[in-house]
C-alpha positions as CSV (number, residue, x, y, z in Angstrom):
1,X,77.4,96.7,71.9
2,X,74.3,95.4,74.1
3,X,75.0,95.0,77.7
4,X,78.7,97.1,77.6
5,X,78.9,99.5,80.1
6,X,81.8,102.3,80.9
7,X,83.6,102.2,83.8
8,X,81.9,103.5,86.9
9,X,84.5,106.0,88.7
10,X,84.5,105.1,92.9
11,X,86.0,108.3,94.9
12,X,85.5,106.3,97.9
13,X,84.2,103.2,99.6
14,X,80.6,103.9,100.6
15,X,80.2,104.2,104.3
16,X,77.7,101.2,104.3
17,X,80.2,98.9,102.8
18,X,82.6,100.2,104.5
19,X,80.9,99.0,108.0
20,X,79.9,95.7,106.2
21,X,83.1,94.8,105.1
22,X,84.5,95.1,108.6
23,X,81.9,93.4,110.3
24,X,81.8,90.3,108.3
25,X,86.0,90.2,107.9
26,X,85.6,86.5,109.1
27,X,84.1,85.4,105.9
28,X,87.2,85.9,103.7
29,X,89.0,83.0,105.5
30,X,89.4,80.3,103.3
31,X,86.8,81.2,100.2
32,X,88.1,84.9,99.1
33,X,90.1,87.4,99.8
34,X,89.3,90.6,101.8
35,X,89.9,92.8,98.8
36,X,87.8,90.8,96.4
37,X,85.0,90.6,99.1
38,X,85.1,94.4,99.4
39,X,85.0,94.4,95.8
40,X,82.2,92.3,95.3
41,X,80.8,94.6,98.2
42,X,80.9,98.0,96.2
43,X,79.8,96.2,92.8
44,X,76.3,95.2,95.1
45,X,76.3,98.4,96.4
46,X,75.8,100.3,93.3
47,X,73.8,97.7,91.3
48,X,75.8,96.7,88.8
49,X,74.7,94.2,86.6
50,X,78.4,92.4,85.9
51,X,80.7,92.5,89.1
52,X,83.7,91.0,86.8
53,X,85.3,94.2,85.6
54,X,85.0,95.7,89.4
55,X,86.3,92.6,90.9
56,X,89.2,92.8,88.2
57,X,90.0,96.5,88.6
58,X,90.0,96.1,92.8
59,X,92.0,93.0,93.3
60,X,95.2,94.9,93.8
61,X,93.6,96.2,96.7
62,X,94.6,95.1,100.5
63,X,92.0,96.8,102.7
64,X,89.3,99.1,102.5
65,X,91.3,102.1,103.7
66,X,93.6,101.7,101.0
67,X,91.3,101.1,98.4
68,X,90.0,104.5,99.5
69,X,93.7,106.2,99.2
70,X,94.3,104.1,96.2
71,X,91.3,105.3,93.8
72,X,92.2,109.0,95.7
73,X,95.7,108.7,94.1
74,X,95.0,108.3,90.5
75,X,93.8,112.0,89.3
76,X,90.6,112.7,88.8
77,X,91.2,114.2,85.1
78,X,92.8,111.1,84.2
79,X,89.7,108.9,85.3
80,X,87.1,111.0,83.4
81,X,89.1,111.2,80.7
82,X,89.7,107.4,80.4
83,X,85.7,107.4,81.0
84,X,84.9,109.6,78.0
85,X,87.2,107.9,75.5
86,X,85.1,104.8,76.6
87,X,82.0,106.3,76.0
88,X,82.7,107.9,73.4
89,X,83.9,104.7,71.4
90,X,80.3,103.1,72.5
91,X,78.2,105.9,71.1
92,X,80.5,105.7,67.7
93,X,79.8,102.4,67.3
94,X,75.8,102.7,67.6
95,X,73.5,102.4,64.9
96,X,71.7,106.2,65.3
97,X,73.6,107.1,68.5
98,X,71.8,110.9,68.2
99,X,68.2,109.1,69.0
100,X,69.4,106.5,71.2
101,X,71.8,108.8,73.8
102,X,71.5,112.0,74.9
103,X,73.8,114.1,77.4
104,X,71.7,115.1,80.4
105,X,73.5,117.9,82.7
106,X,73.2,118.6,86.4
107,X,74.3,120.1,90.0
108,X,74.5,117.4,92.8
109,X,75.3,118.6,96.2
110,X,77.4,116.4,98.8
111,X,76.6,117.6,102.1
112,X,80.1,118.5,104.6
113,X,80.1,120.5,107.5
114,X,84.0,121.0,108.0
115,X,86.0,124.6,107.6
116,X,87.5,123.9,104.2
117,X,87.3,127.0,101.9
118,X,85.9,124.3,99.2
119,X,82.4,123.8,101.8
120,X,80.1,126.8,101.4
121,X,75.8,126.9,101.5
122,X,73.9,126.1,98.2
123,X,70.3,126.1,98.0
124,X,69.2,122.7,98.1
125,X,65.8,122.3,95.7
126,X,65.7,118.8,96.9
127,X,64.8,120.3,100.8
128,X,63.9,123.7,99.8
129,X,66.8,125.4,102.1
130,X,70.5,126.2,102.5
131,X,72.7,123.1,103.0
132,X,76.9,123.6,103.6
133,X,78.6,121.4,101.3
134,X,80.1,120.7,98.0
135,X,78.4,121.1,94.9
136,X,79.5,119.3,91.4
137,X,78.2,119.5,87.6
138,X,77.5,116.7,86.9
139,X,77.5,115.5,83.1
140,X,75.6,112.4,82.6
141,X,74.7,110.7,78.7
142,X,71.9,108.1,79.2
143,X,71.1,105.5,77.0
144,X,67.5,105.5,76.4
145,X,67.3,102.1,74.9
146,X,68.5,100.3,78.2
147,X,68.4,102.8,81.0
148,X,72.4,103.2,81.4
149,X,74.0,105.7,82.7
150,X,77.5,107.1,82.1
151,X,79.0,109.5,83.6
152,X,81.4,111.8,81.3
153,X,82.3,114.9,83.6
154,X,82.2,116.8,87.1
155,X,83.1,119.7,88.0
156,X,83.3,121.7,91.3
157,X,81.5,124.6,91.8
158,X,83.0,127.2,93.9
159,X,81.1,129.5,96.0
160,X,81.3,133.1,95.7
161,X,83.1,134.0,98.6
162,X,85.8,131.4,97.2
163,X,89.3,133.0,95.5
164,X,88.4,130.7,92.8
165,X,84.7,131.5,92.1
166,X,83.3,131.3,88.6
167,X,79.4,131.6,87.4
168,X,78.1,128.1,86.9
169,X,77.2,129.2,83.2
170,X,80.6,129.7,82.0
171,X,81.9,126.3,83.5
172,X,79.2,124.7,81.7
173,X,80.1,126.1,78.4
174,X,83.7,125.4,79.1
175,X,82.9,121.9,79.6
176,X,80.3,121.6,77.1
177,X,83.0,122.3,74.6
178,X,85.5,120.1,75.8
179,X,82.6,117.2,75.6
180,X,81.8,118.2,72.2
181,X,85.7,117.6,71.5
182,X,85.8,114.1,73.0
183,X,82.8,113.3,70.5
184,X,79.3,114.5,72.3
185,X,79.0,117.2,70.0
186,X,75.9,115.4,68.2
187,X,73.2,114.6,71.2
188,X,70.7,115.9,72.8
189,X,71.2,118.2,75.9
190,X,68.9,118.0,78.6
191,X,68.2,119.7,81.7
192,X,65.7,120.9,84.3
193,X,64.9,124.6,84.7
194,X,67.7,125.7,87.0
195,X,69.8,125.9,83.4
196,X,67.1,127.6,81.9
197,X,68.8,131.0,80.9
198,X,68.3,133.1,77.4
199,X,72.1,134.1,76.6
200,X,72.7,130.2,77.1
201,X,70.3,129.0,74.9
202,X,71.2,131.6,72.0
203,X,74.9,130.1,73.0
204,X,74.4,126.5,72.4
205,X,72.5,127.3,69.0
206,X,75.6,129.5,68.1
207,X,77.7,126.3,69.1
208,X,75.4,123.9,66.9
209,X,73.7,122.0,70.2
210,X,70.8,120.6,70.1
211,X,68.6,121.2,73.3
212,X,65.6,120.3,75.8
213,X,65.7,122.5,78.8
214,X,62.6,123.3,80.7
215,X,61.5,126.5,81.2
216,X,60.5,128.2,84.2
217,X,56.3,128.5,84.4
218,X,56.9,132.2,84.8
219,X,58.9,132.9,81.8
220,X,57.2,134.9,79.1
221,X,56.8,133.2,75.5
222,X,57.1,135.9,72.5
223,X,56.5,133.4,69.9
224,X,55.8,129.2,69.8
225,X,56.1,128.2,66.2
226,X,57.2,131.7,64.8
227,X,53.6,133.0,65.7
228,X,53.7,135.7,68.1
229,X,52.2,135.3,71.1
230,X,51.9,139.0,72.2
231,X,48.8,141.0,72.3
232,X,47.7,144.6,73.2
233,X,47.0,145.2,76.6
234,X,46.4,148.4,78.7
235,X,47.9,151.7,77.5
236,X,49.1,150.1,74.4
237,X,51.7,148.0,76.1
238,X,52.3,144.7,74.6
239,X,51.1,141.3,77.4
240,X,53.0,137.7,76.6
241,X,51.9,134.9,78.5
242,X,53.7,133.1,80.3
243,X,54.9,129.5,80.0
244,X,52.6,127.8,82.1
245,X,49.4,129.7,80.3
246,X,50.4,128.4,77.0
247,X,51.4,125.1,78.6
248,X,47.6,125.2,79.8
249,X,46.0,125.4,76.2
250,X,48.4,122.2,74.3
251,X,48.1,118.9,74.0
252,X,50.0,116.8,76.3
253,X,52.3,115.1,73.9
254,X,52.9,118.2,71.9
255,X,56.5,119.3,70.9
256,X,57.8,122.7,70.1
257,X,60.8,124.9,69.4
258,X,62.0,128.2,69.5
């Protein structure tokens, strides 16, 4: 199963390509057609390392618009399902797939500007303000033997103000479950600190999840290796130091749990 990658799902042609495609129309004459020269296009665009199964899956297309309304068409469910059955079938095939994958989760924000009730401010980490636009969970496994990616499932978040708001950490459970259905059940979650939240944690170890999630520096540690951490401070009160203190005194390479 070297070298076999999943489908990579397109919402759209990219912008870029888009303005390439139509400037350099007059190369198509004779050599290619324009659908398999914007197929080509998008395959460069995004690196992949055999354009064949783009080239094959775009071919039925006429123009760039309608490649755009064509991928729009198909429902998004259907894609990402089609995806994880793929995926799925690759990791069940793998010698050790729970040390060579592992599902990686995050938010990714695509910035729009219009009045639709599906646009609302997030804080963007990236740029350390308040952008308008539409933010997905993004569920991601990576192989770490070759560096793939595959993508397995998004959602959209909805802001609060929207009729249809829920709290990120019960889509992510939702989904989490539906993952561990289509056969993800087995690898490693990982995620940065905006996940990092005590009632989910206790969650996935109800659920049988294995985990890395960082940890805010702030947090306070009661125990590392079932010794407590705590000590007496003033008045009696018990002090725990937080994560970045006991980050201070270990080893770089060292691993822990609980």
């Amino acid at each position: 199963n070297e070298g076999v990658c999943a489908p990579m799902i397109v919402d759209s042609v990219p912008a870029p390509v888009r303005s390439l495609a139509n400037d350099a129309k007059d190369l198509c004459n004779g050599a290619f057609t324009y659908r398999v020269f914007v197929a080509l296009l998008v395959g460069l665009f995004f690196g992949l390392s055999s354009l064949s199964a783009i080239v094959r899956s775009f071919t039925f297309v006429c123009s760039v618009s309608s490649l755009s309304r064509g991928i729009r068409a198909i429902p998004h469910e259907s894609l990402l399902r089609r995806a994880r059955n793929k995926v799925a079938a690759l990791i069940a095939a793998t010698l050790h797939p729970e040390r060579r994958f592992v599902l990686a989760i995050d938010d990714t924000l695509v910035r729009k500007f219009g009045a639709s009730p599906e646009n609302s401010y997030w804080f963007d980490h990236s740029s350390g303000k308040a952008s308008k636009g539409r933010n997905y969970l993004c569920f991601v496994v990576l192989d770490i033997l070759t560096g793939h990616a595959y993508p397995v499932d998004a959602v959209l978040l909805r802001g609060t103000k929207h009729a249809d708001y829920r709290p990120r950490i019960e889509i992510l459970k939702e989904r989490l479950l539906v993952l561990k259905a289509a056969g993800f059940g087995d690898l490693t979650l990982v995620a940065d600190a905006w996940f990092s939240d005590k009632k989910l944690f206790e969650w996935l170890d109800e659920q049988g999840f294995d985990f890395e999630i960082e940890i805010r520096s702030n947090r306070k540690l009661t125990y590392l290796d079932k010794k407590n951490l705590g000590s007496v401070g003033e008045k009696g009160k018990m002090v725990y130091p937080s994560a970045s203190d006991v980050a201070l005194a270990l080893k770089r390479n060292t691993a822990f749990s609980g």
